[in-house]
N, C-alpha and C positions, 0 to 999 in steps of 0.2 A: 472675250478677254483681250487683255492691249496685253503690246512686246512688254516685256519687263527691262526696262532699263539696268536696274544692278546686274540682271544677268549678261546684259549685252556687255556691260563694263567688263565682267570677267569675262567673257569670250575677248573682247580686244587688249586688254593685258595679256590673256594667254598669246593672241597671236605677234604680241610685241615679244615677250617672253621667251620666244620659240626664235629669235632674231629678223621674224620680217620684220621688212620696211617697204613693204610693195604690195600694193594688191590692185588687183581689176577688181570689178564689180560692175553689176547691173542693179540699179537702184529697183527694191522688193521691199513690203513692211515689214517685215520679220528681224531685217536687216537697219531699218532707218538708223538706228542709234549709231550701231557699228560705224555706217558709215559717215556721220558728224561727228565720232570721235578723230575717225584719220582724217577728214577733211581740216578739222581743227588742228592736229596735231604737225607740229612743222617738220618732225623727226618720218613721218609716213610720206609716201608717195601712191595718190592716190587714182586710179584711172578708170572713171567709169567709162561704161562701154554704152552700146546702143541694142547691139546681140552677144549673149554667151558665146556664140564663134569664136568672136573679136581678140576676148578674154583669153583665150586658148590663143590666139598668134603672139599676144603681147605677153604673155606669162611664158612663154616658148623663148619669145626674144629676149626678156628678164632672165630666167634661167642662163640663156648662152651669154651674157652681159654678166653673170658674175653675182647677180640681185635677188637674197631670198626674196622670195614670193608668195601669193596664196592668193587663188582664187573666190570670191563670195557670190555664188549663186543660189536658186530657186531648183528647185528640181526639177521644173517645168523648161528651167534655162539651159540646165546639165543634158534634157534627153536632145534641145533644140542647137547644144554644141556637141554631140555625136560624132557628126561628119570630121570637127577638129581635131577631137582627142585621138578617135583612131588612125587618121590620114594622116596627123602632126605627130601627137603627142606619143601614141602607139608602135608607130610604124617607126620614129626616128629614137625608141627612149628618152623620152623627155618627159621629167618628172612634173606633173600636176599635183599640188595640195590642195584640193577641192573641198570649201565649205561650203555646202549642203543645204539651204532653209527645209528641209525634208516636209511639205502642205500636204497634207491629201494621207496622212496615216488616220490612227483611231481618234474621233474625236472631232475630226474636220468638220466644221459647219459650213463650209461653202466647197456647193458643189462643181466649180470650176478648179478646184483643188483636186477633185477625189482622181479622177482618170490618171494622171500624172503621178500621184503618191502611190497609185496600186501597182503599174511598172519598173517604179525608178529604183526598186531591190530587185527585182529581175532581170532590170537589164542592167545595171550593176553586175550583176554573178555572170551571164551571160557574157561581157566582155571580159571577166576574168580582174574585173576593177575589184580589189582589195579596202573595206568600208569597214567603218562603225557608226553606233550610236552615238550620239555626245547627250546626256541627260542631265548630269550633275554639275553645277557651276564648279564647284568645290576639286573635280576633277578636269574642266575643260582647258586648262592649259598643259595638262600633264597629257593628253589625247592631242589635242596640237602639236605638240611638241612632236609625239611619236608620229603622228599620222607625216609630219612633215619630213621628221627622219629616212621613215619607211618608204616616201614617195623620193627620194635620192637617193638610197641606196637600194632600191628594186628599180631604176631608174623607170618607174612608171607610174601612171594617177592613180590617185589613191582618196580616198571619198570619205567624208568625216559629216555624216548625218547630222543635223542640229534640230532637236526632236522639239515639238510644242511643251512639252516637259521644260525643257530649257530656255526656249525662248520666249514661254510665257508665264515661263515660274510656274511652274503645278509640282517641282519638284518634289 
């Protein structure tokens, strides 16, 4: 099944919605649309990265700059910035909005997906990172919005799953 475009659109009006205008990112298919929306849009600033780390020092600096923000990774990208979130973003309270491509749950047909999708709720609970689902376009800016809230006033990351439900329309 291919990304669903309409849904990627409602994921990035939610995250305009919610007042970013800033995101890192690690270019993922799940995400392609998302990310030719901000590149196209002039009101976005957009920052791909090279590693998920990256993403955690620059969404750190965004934060103390003053600049909603939101991260867009893989969850294979989330377990591979660990080292930032806890070292950085943990240790000093510095709020991450972490969007999630959640690969590797029910359904995955590729098995370089699976290993990554069977941890990244475990190790989520394990660091005490506060998550949800996103399944419903219909609802994903209303979930952004809070998820973004939540990670500024618990002044810590806070993870916003984007389920294959969602991003490839099986709604």
């Amino acid at each position: 099944m291919t990304v669903s475009r309409e849904n990627s659109k409602a994921l990035y009006q939610g995250i305009k919605a919610a007042g970013v205008r800033f995101i890192t990112a690690l270019p993922e298919t799940w995400l392609i649309y998302l990310l030719q929306m901000a590149e196209d849009d002039p009101e976005m600033c957009l920052i791909e990265v090279a590693k998920e780390e990256e993403a955690v020092g620059i969404a750190a600096g965004a934060y103390f700059a003053g600049t909603p923000n939101v991260m867009l990774l893989q969850n294979h990208g989330f377990l591979g910035a660990i080292n930032g979130i806890v070292s950085l973003a943990m240790l000093y309270r510095v709020p991450l909005c972490m969007l999630i491509a959640h690969r590797g749950h029910m359904g995955e047909p590729y098995p370089w997906h699976t290993q990554g999708g069977i941890v990244t709720e475990p190790v989520l609970r394990g660091l005490g990172i506060p998550f949800d689902y996103a399944r419903d376009p219909a609802k994903i800016a209303k979930q952004i919005r809070e998820a973004y809230t939540f990670s500024r006033s618990s002044l810590s990351p806070v993870a916003l799953l984007l389920t294959r439900d969602l991003m490839e329309g099986e709604a």
